[in-house]
N, C-alpha and C positions, 0 to 999 in steps of 0.2 A: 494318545495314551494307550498301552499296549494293557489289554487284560488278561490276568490271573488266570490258569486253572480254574474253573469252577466260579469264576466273579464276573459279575455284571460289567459289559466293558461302560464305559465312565469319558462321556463326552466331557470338553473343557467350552464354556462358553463364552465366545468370542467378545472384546472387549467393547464395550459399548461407542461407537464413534462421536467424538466431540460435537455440540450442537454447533450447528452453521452458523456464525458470525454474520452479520451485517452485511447489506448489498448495497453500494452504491452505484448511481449513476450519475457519469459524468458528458455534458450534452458539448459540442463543441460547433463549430460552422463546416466541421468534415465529418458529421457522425457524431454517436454517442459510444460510449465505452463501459461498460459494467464493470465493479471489483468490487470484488468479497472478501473481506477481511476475518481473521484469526483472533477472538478476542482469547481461546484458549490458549494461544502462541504467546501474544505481546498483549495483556489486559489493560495494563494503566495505560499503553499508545494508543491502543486502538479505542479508549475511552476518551480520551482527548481530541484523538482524530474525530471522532464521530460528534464530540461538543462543538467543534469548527464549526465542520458540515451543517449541523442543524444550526448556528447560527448564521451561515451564508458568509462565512469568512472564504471562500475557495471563490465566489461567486465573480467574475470580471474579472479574475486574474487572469494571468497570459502562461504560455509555456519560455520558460527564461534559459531552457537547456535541454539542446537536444544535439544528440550525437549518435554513429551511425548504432550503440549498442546500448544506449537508455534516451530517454525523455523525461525531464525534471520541472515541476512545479509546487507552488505552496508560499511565494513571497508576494506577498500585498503588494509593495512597492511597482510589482507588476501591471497594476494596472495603470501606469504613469509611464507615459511613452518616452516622457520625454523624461525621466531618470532611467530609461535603460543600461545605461551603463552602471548601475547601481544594483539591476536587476540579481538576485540569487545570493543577497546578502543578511535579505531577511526573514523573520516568521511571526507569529504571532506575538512575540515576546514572554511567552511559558514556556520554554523549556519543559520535556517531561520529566527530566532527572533520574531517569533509570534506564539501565541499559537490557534490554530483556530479548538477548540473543536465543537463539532456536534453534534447533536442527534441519529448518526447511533452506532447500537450498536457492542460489539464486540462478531459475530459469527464465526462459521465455513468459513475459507476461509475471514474474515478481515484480511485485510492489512491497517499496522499502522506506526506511526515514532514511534521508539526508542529513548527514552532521557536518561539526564543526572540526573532525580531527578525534575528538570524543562522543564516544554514541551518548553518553545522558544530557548530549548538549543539543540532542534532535528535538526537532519542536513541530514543525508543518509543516516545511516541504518535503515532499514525496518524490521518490522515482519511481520509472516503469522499465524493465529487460526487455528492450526487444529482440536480445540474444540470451544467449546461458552465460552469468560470467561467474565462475567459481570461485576465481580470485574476490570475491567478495563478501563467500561463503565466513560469517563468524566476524563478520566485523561491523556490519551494518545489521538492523532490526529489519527483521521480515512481518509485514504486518500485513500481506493479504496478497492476491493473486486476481489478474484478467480475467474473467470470465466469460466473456464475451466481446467484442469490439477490438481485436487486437490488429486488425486493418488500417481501422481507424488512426491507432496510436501510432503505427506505424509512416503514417501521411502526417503526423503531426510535425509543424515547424516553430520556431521562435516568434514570439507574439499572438501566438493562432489564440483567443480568447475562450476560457472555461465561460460560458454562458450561461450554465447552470449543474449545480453539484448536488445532488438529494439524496437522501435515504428512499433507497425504493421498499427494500423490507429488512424488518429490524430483526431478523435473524431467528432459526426456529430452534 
């Protein structure tokens, strides 16, 4: 702000940063993983995501999708070895029914909902970047970011078992 002649110069104060969203952790047999989710970004995903978690719907599932630029989880069906070929076809059967894009983009360590073709058809399964892929910028829900453990994610292969999913702290 430039001042006046003779006027008190007139700071602008800085806008207050969105409260941190939810941390989870996710425990796996290579590591554990942190992510911190945006309830200010995506509210009603990231409310459903977190109703999952606290009921231990994530808890035995397997990783059903991993490829050299994400890893994909969130279908029950996973924990059933022997319907794997079945694997990454299902969710919790909620749908969230809103599509609540963002302007965060998809880097390294983005975590997303997975759809059917239609974002308000995302329900639980999740992805993780282990690269930047922009082409995906505005078409999928950005609902939170790696915070930690992204080594981890990165060793993760198909069937490696989510052993345990929690709320570590419920956001300040």
């Amino acid at each position: 702000v430039l001042a006046l002649a003779g006027a008190p110069l007139q700071r602008r104060a800085a806008p207050a940063p969105a409260p941190a969203g939810p941390i989870v952790t996710i425990d796996t047999a290579k590591g554990a993983f942190v992510i911190q989710f945006f309830p200010a970004d995506a509210p009603k995903s990231v409310e459903h995501l977190m109703a999952l978690v606290k009921r231990n719907f994530y808890r035995g599932q397997r990783i059903h999708r991993v490829e050299a630029s994400l890893v994909q989880f969130g279908d029950p069906t996973s924990r059933d070895v022997s319907r794997r070929d079945w694997w990454g076809r299902a969710g919790s059967g909620e749908p969230i029914g809103v599509a609540e894009f963002n302007k965060r983009k998809h880097v390294r360590g983005t975590v997303a909902l997975a759809n059917t073709g239609n974002a308000k058809s995302a329900d639980s399964q999740l992805y993780i970047c282990k690269a930047a892929m922009p082409s995906l910028d505005g078409k999928y829900v950005i609902v939170g970011q790696v915070i930690k453990g992204m080594e981890v994610v990165d060793r993760l292969q198909i069937a490696d078992v989510l052993k345990n999913v929690t709320v570590t702290e419920a956001g300040r």
